[in-house]
ROSE-4610 file (N, C-alpha, C; in Angstrom, 1 decimal, always signed):
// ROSE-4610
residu = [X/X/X/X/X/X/X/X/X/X/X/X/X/X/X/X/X/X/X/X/X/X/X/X/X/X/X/X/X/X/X/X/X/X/X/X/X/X/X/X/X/X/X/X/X/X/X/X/X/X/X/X/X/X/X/X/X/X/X/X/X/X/X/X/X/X/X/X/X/X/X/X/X/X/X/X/X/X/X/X/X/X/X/X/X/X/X/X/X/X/X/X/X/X/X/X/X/X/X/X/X/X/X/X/X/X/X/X/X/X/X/X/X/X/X/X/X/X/X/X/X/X/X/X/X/X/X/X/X/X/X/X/X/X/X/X/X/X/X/X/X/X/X/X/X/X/X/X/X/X/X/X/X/X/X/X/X/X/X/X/X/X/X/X/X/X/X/X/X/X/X/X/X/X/X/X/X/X/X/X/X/X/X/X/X/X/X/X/X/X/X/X/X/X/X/X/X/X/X/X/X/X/X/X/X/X/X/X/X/X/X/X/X/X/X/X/X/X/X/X/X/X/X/X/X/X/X/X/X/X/X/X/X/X/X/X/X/X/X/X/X/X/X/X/X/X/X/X/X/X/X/X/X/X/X/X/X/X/X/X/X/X/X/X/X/X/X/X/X/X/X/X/X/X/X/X/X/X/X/X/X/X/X/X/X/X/X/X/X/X/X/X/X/X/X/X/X/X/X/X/X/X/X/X/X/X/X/X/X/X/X/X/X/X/X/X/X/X/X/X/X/X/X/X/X/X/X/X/X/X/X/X/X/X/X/X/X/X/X/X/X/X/X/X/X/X/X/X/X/X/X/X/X/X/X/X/X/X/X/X/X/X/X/X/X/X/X/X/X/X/X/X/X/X/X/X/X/X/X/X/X/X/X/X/X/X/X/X/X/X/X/X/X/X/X/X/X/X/X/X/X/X/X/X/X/X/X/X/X/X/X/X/X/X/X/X/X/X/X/X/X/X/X/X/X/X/X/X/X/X/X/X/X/X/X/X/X/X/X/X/X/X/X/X/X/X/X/X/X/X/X/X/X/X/X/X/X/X/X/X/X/X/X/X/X/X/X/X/X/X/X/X/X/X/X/X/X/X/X/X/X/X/X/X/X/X/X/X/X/X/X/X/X/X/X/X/X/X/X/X/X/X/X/X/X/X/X/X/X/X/X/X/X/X/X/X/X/X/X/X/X/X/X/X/X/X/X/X/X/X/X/X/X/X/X/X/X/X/X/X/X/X/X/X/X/X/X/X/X/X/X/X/X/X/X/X/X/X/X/X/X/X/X/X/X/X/X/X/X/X/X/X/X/X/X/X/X/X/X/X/X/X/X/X/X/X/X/X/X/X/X/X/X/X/X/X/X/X/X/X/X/X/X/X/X/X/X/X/X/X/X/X/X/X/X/X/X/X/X/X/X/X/X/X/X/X/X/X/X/X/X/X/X/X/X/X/X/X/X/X/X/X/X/X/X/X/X/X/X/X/X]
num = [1/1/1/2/2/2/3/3/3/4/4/4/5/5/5/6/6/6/7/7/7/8/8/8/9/9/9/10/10/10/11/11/11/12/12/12/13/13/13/14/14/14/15/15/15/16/16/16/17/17/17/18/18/18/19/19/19/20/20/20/21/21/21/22/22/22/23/23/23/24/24/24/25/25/25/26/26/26/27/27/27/28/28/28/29/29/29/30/30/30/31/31/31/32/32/32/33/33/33/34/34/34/35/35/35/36/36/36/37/37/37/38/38/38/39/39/39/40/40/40/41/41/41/42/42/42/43/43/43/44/44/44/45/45/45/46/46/46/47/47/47/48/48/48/49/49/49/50/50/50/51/51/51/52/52/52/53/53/53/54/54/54/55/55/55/56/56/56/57/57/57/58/58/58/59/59/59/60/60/60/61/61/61/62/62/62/63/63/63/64/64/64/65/65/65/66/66/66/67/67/67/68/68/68/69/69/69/70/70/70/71/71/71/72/72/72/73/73/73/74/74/74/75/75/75/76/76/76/77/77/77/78/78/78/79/79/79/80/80/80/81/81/81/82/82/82/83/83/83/84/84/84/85/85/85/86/86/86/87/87/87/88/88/88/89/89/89/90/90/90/91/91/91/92/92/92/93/93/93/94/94/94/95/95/95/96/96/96/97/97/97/98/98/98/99/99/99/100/100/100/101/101/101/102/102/102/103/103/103/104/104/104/105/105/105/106/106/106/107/107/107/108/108/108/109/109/109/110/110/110/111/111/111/112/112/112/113/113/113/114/114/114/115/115/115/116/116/116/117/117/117/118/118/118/119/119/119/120/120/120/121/121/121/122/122/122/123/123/123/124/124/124/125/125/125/126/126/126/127/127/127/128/128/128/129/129/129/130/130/130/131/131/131/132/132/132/133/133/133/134/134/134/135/135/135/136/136/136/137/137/137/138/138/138/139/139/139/140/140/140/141/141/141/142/142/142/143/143/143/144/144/144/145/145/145/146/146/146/147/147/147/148/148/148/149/149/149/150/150/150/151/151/151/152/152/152/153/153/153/154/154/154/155/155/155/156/156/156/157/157/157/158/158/158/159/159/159/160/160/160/161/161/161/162/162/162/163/163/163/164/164/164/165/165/165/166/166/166/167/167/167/168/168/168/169/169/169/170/170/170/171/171/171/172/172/172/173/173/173/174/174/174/175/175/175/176/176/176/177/177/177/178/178/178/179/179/179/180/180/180/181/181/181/182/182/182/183/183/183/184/184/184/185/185/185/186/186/186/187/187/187/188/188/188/189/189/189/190/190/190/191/191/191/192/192/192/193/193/193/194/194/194/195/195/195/196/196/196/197/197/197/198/198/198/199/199/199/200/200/200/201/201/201/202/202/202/203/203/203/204/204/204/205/205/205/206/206/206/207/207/207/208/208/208/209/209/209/210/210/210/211/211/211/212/212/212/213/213/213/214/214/214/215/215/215/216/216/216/217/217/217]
x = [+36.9/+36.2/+37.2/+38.3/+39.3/+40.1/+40.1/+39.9/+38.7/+37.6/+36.5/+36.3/+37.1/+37.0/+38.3/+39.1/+40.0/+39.8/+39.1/+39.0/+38.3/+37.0/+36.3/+36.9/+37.2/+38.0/+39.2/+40.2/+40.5/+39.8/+38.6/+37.8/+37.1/+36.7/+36.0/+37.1/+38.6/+39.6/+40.0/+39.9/+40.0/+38.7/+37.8/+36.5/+37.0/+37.7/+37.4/+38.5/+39.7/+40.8/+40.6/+39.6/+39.2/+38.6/+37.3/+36.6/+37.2/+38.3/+39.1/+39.6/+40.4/+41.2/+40.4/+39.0/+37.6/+37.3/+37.9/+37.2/+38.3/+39.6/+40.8/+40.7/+40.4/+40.4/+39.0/+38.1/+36.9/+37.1/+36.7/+36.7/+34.9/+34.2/+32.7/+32.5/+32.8/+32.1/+31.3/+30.5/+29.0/+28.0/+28.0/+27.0/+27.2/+26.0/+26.0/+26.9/+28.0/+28.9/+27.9/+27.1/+26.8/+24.7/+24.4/+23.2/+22.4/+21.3/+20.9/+19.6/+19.1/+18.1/+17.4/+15.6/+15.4/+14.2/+14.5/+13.6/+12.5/+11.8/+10.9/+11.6/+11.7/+12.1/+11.8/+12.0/+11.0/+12.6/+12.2/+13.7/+13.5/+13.5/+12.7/+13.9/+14.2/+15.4/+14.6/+15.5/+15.9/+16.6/+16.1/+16.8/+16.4/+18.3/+18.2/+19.5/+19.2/+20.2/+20.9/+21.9/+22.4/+22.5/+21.5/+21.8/+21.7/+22.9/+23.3/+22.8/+23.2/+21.8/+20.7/+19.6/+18.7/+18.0/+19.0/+18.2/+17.6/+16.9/+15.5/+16.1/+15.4/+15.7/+15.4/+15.3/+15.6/+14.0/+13.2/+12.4/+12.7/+12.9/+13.3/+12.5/+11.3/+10.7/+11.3/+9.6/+10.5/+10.2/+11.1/+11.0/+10.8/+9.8/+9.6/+10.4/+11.1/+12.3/+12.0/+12.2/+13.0/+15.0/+14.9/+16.6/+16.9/+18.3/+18.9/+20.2/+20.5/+21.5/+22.1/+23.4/+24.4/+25.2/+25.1/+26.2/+27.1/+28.2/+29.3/+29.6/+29.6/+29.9/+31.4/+32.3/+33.1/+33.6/+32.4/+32.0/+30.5/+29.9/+28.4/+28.1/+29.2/+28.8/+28.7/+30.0/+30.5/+30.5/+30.0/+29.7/+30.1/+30.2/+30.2/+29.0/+28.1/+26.9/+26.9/+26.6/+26.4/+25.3/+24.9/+23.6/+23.2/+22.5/+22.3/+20.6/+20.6/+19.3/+19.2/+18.2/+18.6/+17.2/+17.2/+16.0/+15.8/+14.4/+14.1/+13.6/+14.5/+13.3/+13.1/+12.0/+11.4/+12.3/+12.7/+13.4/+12.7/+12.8/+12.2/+12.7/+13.4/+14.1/+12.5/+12.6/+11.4/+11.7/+11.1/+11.3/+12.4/+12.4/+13.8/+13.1/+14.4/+13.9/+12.9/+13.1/+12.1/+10.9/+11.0/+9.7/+10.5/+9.3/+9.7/+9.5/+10.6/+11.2/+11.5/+10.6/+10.8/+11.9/+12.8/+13.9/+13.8/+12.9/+12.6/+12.7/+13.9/+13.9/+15.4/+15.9/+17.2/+17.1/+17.8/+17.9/+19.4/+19.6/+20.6/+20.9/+22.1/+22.3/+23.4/+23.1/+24.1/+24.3/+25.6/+26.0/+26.5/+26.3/+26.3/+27.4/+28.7/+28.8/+29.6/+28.8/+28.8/+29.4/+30.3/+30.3/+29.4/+29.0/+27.7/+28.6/+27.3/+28.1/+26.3/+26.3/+25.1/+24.7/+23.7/+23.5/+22.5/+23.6/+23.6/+22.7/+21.7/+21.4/+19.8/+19.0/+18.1/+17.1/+15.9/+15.3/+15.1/+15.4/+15.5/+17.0/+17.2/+19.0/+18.9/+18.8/+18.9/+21.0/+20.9/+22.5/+22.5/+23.6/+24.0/+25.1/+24.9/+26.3/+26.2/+28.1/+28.1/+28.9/+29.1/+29.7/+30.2/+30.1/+30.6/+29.0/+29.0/+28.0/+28.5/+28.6/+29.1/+27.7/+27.2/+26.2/+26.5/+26.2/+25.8/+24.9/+25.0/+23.6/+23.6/+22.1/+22.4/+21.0/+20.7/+19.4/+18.5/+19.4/+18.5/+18.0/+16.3/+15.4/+15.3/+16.3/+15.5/+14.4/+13.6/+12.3/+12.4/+11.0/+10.5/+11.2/+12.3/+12.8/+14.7/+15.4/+16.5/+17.0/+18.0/+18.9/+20.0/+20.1/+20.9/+21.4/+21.4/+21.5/+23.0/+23.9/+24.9/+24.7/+25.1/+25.3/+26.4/+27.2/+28.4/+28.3/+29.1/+29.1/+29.3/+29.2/+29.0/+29.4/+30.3/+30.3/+30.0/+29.2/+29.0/+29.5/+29.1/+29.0/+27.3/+27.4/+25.7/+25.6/+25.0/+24.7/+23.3/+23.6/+21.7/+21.5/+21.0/+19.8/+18.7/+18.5/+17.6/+17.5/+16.9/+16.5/+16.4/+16.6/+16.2/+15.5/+14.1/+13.6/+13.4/+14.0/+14.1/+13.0/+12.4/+11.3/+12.1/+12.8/+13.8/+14.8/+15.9/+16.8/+17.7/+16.7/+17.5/+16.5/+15.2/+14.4/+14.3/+14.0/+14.1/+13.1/+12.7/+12.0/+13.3/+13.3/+13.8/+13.7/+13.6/+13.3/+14.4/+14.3/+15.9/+15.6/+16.4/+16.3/+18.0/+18.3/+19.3/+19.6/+20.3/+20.5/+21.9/+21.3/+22.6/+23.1/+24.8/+24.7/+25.2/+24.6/+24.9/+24.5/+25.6/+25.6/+26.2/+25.9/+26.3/+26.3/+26.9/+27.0/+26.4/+25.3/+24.3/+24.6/+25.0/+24.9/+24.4/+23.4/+21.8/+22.0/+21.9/+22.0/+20.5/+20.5/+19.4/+19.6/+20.3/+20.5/+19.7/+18.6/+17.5/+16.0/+16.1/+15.1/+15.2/+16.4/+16.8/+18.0/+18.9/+19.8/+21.2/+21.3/+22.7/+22.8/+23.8/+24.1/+24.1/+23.3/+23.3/+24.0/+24.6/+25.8/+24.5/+24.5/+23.5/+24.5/+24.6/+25.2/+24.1/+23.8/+22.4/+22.6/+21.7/+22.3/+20.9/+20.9/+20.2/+19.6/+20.8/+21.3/+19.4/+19.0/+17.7/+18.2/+16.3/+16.3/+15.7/+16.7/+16.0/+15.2/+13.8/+13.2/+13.1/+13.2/+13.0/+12.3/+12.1/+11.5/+11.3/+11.4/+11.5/+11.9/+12.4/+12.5/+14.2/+14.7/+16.2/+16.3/+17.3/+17.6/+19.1/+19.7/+20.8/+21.5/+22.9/+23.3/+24.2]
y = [+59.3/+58.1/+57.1/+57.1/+56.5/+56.4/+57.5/+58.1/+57.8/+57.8/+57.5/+55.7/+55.2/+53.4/+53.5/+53.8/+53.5/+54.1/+55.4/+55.7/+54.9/+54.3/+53.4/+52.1/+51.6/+50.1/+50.1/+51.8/+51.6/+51.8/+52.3/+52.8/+50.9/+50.1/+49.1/+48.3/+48.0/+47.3/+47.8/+48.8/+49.5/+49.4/+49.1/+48.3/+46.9/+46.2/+44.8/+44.7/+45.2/+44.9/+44.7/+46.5/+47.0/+46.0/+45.3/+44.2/+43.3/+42.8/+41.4/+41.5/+42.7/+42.2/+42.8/+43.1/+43.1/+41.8/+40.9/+39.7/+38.8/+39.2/+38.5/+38.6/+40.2/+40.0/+40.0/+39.6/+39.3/+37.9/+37.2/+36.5/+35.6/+35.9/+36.0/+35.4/+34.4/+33.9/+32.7/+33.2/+32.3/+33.4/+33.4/+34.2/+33.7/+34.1/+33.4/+34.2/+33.5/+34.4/+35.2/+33.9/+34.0/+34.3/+35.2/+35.4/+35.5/+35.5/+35.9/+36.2/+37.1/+38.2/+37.9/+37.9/+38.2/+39.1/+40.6/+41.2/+41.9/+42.6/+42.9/+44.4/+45.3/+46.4/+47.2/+48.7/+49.5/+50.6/+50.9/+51.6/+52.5/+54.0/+54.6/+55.8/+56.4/+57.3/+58.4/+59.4/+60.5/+61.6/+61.2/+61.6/+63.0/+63.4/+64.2/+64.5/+64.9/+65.1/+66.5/+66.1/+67.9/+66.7/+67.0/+66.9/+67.5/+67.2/+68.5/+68.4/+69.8/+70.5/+70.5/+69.7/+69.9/+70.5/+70.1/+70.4/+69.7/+69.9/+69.2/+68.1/+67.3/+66.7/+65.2/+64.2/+62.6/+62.5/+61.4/+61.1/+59.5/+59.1/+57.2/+56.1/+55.7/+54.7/+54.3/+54.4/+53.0/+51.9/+51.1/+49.2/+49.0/+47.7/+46.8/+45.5/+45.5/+43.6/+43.1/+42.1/+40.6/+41.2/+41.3/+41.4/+40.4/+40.2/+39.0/+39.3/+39.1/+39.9/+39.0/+38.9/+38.1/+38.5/+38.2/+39.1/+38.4/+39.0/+37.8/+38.7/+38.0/+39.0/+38.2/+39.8/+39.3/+39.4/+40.4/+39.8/+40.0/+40.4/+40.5/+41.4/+43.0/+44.2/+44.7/+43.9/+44.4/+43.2/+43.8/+42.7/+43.3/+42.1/+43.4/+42.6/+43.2/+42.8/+42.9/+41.8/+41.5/+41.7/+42.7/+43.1/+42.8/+42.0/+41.6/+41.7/+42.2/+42.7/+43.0/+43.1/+43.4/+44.5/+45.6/+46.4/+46.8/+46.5/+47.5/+48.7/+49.8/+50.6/+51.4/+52.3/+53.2/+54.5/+54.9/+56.3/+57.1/+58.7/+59.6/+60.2/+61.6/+62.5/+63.5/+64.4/+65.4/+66.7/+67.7/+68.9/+69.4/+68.5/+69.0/+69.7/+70.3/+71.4/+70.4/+68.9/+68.4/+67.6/+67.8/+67.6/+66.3/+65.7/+64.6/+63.3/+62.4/+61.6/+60.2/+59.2/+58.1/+57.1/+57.0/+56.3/+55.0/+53.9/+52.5/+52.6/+51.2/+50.8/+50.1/+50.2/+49.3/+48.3/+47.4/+46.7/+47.1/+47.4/+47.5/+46.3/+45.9/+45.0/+45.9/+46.5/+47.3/+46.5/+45.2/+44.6/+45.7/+45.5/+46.9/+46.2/+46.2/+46.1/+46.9/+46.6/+47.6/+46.9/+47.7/+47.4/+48.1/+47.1/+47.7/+47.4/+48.2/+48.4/+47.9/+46.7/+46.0/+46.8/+47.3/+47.7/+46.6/+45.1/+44.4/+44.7/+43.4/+43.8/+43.4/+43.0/+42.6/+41.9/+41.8/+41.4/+42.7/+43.9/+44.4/+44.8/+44.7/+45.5/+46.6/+47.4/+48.2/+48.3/+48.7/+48.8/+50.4/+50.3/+51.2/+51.1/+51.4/+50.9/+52.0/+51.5/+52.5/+51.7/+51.7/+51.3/+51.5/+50.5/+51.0/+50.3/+50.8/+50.1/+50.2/+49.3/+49.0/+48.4/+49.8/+49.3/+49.1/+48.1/+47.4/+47.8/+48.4/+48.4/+47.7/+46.8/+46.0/+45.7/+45.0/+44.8/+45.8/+46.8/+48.2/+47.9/+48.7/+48.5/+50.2/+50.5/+52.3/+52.8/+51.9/+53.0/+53.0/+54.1/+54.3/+55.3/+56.2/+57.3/+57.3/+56.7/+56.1/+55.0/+55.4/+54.1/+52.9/+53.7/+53.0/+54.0/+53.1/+53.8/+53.2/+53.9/+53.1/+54.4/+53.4/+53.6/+53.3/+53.7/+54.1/+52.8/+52.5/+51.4/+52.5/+52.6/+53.1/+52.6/+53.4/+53.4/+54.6/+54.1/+55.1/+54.6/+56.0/+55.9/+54.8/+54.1/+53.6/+53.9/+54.5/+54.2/+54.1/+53.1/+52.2/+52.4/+52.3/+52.4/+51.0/+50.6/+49.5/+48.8/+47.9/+47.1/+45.5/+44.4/+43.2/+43.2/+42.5/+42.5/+40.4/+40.0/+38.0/+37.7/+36.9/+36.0/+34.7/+34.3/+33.4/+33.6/+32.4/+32.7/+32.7/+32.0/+32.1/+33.3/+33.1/+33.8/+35.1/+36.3/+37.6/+38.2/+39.4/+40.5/+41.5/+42.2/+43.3/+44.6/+45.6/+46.6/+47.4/+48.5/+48.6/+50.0/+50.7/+51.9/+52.0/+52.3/+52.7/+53.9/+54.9/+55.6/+55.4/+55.3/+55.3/+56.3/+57.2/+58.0/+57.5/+57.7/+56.9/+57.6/+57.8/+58.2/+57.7/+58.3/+57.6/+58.2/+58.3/+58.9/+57.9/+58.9/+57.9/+58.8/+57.7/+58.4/+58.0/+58.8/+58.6/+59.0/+57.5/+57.6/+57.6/+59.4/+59.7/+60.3/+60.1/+60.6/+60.3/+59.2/+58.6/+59.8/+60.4/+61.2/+62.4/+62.5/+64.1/+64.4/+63.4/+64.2/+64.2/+63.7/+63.4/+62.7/+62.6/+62.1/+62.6/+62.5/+63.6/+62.8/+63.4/+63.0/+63.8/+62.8/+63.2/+63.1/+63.7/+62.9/+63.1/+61.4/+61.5/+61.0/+61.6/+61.5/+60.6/+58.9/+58.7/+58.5/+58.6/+58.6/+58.1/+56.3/+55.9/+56.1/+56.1/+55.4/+54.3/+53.2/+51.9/+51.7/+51.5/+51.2/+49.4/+48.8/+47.1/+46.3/+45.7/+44.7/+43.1/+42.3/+40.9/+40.2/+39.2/+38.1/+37.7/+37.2/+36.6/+35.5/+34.6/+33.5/+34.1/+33.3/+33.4/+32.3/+31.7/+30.0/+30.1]
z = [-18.9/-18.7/-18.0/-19.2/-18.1/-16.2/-16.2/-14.6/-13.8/-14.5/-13.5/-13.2/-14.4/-14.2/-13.3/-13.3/-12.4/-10.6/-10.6/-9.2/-8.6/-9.4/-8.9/-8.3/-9.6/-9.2/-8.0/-7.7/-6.8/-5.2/-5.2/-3.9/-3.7/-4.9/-4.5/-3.8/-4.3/-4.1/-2.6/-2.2/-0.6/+0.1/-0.4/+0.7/+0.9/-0.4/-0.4/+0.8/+0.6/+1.7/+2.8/+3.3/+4.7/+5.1/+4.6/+4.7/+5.2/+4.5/+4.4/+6.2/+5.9/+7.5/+8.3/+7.7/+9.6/+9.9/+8.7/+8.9/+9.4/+9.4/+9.9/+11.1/+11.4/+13.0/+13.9/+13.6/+13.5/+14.1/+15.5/+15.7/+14.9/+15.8/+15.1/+13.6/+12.7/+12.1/+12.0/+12.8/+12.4/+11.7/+10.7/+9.7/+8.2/+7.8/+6.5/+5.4/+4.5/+3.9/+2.4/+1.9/+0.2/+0.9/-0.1/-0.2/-1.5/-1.9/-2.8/-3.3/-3.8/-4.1/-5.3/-5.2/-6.8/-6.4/-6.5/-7.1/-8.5/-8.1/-9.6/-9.0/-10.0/-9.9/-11.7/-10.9/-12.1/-12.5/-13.6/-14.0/-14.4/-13.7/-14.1/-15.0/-15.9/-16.8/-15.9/-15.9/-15.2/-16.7/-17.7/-19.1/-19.2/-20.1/-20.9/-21.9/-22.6/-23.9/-24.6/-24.8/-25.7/-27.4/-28.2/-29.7/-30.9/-31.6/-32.4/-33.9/-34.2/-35.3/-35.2/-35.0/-34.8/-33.2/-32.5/-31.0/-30.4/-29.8/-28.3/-27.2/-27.3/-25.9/-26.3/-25.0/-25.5/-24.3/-24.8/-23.3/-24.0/-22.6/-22.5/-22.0/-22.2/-21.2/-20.0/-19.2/-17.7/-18.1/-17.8/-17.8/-16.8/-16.5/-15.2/-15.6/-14.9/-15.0/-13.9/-13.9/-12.8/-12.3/-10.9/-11.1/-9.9/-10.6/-9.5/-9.1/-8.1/-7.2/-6.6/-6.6/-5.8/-4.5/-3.2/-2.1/-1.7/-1.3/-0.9/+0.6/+1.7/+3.3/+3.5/+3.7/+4.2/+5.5/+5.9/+7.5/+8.2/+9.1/+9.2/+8.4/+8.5/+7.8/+6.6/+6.3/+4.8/+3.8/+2.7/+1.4/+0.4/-0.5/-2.4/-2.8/-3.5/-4.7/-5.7/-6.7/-8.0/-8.0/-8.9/-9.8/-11.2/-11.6/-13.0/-13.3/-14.4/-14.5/-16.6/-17.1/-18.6/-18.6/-19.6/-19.7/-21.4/-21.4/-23.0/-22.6/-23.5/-23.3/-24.9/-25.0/-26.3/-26.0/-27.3/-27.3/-28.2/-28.3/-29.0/-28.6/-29.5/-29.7/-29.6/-28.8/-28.9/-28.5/-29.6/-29.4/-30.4/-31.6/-32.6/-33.4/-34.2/-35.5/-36.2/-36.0/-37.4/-36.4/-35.8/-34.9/-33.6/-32.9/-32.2/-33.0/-32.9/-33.8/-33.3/-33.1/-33.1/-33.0/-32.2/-32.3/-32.2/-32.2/-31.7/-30.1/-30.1/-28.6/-29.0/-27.5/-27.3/-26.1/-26.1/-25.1/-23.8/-22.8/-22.0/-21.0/-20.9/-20.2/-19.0/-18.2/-16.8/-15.3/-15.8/-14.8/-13.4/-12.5/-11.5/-10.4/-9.9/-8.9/-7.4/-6.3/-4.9/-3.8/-3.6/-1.7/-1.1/+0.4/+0.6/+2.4/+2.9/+4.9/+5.6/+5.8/+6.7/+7.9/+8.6/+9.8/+10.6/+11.4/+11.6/+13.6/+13.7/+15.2/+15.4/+14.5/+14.6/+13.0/+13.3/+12.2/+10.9/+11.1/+10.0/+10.3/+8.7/+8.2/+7.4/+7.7/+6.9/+6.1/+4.8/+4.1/+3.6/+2.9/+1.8/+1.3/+0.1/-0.9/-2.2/-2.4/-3.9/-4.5/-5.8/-6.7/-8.4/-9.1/-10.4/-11.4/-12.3/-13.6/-14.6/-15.2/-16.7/-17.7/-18.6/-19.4/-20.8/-21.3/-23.0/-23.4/-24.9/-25.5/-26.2/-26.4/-27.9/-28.1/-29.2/-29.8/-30.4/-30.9/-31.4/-32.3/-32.3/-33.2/-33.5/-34.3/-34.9/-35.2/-35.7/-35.5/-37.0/-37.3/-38.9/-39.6/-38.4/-39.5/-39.7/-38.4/-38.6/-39.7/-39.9/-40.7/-40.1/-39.0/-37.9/-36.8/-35.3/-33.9/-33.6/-33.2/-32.6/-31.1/-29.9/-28.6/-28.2/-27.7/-26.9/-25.9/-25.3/-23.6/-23.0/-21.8/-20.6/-19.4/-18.7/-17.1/-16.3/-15.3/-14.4/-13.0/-11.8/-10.7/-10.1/-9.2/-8.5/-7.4/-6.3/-5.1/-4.4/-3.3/-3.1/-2.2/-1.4/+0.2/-0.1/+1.3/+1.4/+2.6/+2.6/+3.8/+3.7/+4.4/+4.4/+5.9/+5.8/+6.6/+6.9/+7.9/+8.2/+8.4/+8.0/+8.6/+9.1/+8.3/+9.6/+9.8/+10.1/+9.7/+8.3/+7.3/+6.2/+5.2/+5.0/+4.4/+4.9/+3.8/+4.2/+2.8/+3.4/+2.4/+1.6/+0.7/+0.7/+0.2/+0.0/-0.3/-0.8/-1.9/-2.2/-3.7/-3.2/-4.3/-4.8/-6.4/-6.4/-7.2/-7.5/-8.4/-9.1/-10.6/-11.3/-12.8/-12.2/-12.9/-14.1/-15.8/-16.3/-17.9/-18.4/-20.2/-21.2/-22.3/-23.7/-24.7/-25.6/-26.9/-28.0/-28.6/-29.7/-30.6/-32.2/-33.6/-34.1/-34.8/-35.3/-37.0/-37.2/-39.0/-39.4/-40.1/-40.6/-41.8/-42.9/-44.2/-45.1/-44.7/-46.0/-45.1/-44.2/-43.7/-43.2/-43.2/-42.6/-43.4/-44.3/-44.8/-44.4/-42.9/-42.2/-40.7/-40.1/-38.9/-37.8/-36.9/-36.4/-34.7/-34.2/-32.7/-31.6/-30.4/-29.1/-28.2/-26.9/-25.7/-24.9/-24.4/-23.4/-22.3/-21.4/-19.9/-19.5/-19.3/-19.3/-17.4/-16.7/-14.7/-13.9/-14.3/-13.9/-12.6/-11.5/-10.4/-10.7/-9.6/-9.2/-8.6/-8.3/-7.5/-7.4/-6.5/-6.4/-5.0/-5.2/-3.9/-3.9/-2.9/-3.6/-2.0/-2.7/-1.6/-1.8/-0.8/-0.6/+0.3/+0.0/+0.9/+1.1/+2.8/+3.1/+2.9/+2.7/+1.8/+3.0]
């Protein structure tokens, strides 16, 4: 895990550079540097799980959220994005020796952030970007047969596809898919209903689907 935060952090820190001196030698700034985004977007888990002794598998709810997004251009093409967004979702362990098993719901908070490469030239832009996610769990509600859920934090890999379409020059549409690979180690305190503790590693890697409106500052 360690290696993967650092490869990241150094691949983002080598866009930010490459960026920096496009924009030193970049005569061209008249463009807007700061932008910003609020879409509705659907989160949909892509889940699955190895959990032990008992077996089966994990299914995760989709959430529908509000997400708000921050870009900073360091020149027409190149940006980094702040992603902020918070999700609940319902968990159930299904398919174990002792049947499918109610885990409540948790809350995730997965600040996300991307360098992204603009395809600059008219009223639609299309992008694409990759980056890092750093997910929080917190606000667990276990459910009727747990004693307590603890969740691991998480980093993953992200990478997005999308479009801004201008109605002027400041106002724009957007459209915007991301996938994010993304796990966690859950220990599921069940000794008042099953007798013991049982260790999952769950692969929870959502697509983003989103859409919304942006202004350019």
């Amino acid at each position: 895990m360690k290696n993967v935060i650092i490869t990241v952090l150094v691949v983002l820190l080598g866009v930010t550079n490459f960026a920096y001196a496009q924009e030193k030698s970049n005569d061209n700034t008249d463009f807007s540097k700061w932008q910003i985004r609020l879409r509705g977007i659907v989160v949909s888990p892509d889940e699955s799980a190895t959990i032990e002794a008992i077996g089966g598998d994990v299914d995760i709810s989709t959430a529908v959220v509000p997400e708000l997004d921050i870009t900073y251009f360091f020149t027409e093409n190149w940006s980094a994005e702040l992603i902020l967004a918070t999700t609940k979702h319902d968990v159930k362990a299904v398919g174990t020796a002792a049947g499918n098993i109610d885990l409540g719901d948790v809350w995730l908070l997965p600040p996300t952030l991307l360098g992204q490469y603009h395809f600059t030239g008219g009223k639609f832009v299309p992008y694409i970007g990759a980056g890092v996610n750093l997910t929080l769990f917190y606000g667990v509600d276990e459910g009727p047969v747990a004693d307590d859920i603890d969740y691991d934090t998480a980093v993953g890999f992200a990478f997005q596809g999308g479009f801004d379409f201008m109605l002027n020059d400041k106002w724009f549409i957007n459209v915007d898919v991301k996938k994010v690979f993304l796990s966690t180690d859950a220990t599921v305190n069940a000794t008042t209903a099953l007798g013991a503790t049982v260790g999952a590693d769950v692969d929870i890697n959502p697509w983003i689907f989103g859409a919304g409106v942006g202004i350019k500052l």
